[in-house]
Steps between C-alpha positions, in 0.01 A plus 500: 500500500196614331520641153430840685800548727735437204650864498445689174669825494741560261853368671674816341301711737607290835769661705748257540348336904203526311631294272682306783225439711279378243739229372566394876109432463502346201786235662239426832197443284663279240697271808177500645393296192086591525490672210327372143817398245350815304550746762817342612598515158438898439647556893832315372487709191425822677785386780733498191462798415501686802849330598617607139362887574664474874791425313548733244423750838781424658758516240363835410530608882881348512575664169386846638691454864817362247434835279478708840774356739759465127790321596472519910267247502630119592348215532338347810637197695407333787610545831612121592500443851 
């Protein structure tokens, strides 16, 4: 991946499939193993952090449907067949 595709807006201003779809990109070009060990470097840094942010996302977004649904809310299970 040339130095130019690395993605360089701020990851607090990514949505989180934004965020998503550029660490599912980050994955493919780093198993893809053509990049410079510099740019796979910053990729596996910037990968990092955008699993970290998706992260933090999602707790926030269960915290608020927790907040919302109070105690009605249960937890999901699988349907085994």
């Amino acid at each position: 991946m040339a130095k130019s595709k690395i993605a360089t807006k701020p990851i607090e201003e990514l949505s989180y499939e934004e965020a998503l779809t550029e660490l599912e990109s980050i994955v493919e070009s780093l198993e893809g193993g053509q990049n410079s060990l510099e740019d796979s470097m910053k990729l596996f840094e910037r990968g990092q952090a955008l699993a970290s942010y998706c992260g933090v996302l999602l707790e926030s977004a269960q915290l608020k449907v927790q907040k919302l649904a109070g105690e009605n809310i249960s937890a999901f299970e699988e349907e085994s067949e």
